[in-house]
Each structure stands twice: as structure tokens, then as C-alpha cells.
VOTIDREN-77844 format. One line per 2 residues: number of its first residue (from 0); for each residue x, y, z of C-alpha. Coordinates in pm, whole numbers. Example, Ala and Ser with C-alpha at 12.3 -4.5 7.8 and 13.67 -1.06 7.14 Angstrom:
2
0	1230/-450/780 | 1367/-106/714 $
END
This chain:
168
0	-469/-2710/1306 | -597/-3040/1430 $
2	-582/-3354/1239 | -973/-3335/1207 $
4	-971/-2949/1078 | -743/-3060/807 $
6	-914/-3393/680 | -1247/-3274/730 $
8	-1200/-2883/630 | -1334/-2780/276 $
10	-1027/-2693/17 | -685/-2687/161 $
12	-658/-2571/518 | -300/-2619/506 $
14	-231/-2386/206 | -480/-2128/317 $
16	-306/-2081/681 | 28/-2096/528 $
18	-115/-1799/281 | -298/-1620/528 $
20	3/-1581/736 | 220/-1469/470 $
22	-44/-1180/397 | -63/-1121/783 $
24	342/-1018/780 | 246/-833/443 $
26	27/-635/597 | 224/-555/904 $
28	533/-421/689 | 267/-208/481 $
30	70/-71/853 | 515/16/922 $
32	525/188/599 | 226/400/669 $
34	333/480/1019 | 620/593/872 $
36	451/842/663 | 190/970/909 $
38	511/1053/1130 | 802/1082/1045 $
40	946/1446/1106 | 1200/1433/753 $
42	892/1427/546 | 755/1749/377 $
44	354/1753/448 | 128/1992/258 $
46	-164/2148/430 | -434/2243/169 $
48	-721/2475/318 | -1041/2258/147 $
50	-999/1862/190 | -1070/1825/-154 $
52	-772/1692/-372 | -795/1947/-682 $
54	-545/2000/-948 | -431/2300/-819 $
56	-356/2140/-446 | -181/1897/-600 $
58	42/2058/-861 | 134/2327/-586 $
60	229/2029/-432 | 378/1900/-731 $
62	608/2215/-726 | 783/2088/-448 $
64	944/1842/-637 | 1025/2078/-955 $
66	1375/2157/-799 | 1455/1748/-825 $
68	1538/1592/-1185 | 1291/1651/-1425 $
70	1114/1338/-1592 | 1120/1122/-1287 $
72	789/952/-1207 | 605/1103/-911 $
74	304/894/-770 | 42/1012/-583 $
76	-85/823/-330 | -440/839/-210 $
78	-765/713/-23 | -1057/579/-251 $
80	-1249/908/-190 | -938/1069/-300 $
82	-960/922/-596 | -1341/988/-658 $
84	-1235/1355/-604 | -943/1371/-888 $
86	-1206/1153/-1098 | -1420/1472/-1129 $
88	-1183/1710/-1242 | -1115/1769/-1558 $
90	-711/1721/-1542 | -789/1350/-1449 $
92	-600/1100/-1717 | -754/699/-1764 $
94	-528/465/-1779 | -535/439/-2149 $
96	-201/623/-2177 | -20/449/-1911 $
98	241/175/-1958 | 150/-194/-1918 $
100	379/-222/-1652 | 289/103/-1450 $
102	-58/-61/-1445 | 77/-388/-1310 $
104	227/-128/-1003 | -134/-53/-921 $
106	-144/280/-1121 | -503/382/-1197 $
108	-473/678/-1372 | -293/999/-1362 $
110	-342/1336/-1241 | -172/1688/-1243 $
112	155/1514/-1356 | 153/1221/-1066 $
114	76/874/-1141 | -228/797/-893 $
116	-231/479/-662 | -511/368/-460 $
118	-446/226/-74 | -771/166/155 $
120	-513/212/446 | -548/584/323 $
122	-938/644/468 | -851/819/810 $
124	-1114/864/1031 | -1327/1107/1177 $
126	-1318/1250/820 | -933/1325/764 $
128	-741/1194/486 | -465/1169/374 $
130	-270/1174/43 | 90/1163/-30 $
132	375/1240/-334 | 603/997/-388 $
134	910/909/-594 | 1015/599/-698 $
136	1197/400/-411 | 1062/653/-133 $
138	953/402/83 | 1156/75/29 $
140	1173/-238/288 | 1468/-394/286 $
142	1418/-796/344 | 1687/-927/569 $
144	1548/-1251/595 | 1182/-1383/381 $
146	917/-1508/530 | 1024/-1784/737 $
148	681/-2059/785 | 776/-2304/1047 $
150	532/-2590/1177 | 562/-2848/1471 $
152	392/-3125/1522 | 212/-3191/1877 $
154	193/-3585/1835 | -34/-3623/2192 $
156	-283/-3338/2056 | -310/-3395/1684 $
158	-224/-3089/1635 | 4/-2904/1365 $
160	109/-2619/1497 | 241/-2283/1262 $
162	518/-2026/1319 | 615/-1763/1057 $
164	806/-1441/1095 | 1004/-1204/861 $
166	1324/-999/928 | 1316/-639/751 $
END
């Protein structure tokens, strides 16, 4: 950022690059965690015949869990036209009985036992989808090292420049 960007910007360009950076190295360890899913060989992947999530796709689904403790939360992740789908069945739960802080996890409601989440990173294209069970801790980053914002000043230029990275 120049000198003149940051006296004559609107707001605080400072802040906002420092912020937008952070969610840059956000979003790259959530693309990772999605490549992960799409790919990796040790996870199970149900094929349903219709691409429409029903209740009874899911809970056969859902059956490949029943061998694993009972009780333990199962979440459901999904696209947003997932999550119109499940809205029209009748199974479908509001968040009304949900827990304050399953609701602060991004839960929006639950269906055919699973608590569902919502991820836009979930749309596919050409038409495919995809939707995914999950337990609790399924898919965990582990941080070696937070995110680490760095700046240097270029004294000639007038410029401030920005350096961030994260170790996981």
C-alpha cells in the first residue's frame, strides 16, 4: 500500500488488507479441507441413484454410521440446493430445537438424524453435488504456527509492503 492509498483511502486500508489476508489463508485451509473430501481414498462415499437428497438417501446413509457409538452428533454437510431439497421434505427439523451453541457452529436445521450445515464450496458444477456425513472432529486442522502478518517498509517507494502465511 502506498502512503497515498492509505491517507487518502476511505475507512481503514490498513485493517482491511490485514483482514482480507487473514480470510485469504482461511479460505485456502477450507479449499484443503474440501480437497480432502472430494479425494481422499479412506473415505466411505455413497452413490444415491436420483441427485435429490431425500430422507431415505440420507438415513441409508445414516446407517453407515449405526455400527459407531450411538448418540454422537452426525452433521450433514451440504450445498445450498441441498438444503432447499431437505427443506421440502417432511423429516426436515427448524432450528427451534437445536442448542444455542450448535447454532453458533453454523447448524441450520436438522434432518433424518444429522445436524445440517450449509457450505457454498458444496455447488459442483456441471450439475453435480455433493453432500457429506460427518462426525465431530472428522476434518480437524491442526495449527502449527497462526497466522503470521508481516509488513516492510520500502522508504524510496512509499510503500508498505504485507506478508502473511500460516503453518498447518
Amino acid at each position: 500500500l502506498t502512503d497515498e492509498a492509505i491517507l487518502s483511502g476511505y475507512g481503514d486500508p490498513v485493517s482491511e488488507t490485514n483482514k482480507q489476508l487473514r480470510m485469504s489463508i482461511q479460505d485456502k485451509i477450507d479449499d484443503d479441507a474440501m480437497h480432502l473430501l472430494e479425494n481422499d481414498a479412506g473415505i466411505y462415499r455413497f452413490s444415491a441413484t436420483n441427485a435429490t437428497l431425500s430422507y431415505s438417501v440420507i438415513n441409508e446413509a445414516m446407517m453407515q454410521f449405526a455400527s459407531e457409538e450411538e448418540g454422537e452428533l452426525t452433521y450433514l454437510l451440504c450445498s445450498q440446493e441441498g438444503l432447499k431439497q431437505i427443506k421440502a421434505d417432511t423429516h426436515w427439523f427448524d432450528t427451534v430445537d437445536i442448542g444455542a451453541d450448535l447454532l453458533r457452529n453454523g447448524v441450520v436445521g436438522k434432518f433424518a438424524g444429522a445436524y445440517v450445515v450449509v457450505s457454498n464450496k458444496l455447488n459442483g458444477t456441471n450439475g453435480t453435488r455433493n453432500a457429506y456425513l460427518l462426525k465431530p472432529n472428522a476434518l480437524t486442522a491442526f495449527i502449527k504456527r497462526d497466522v503470521n502478518l508481516e509488513t516492510d517498509r520500502n522508504v524510496l517507494s512509499k510503500k508498505t509492503l504485507f506478508s502473511v502465511d500460516e503453518h498447518y
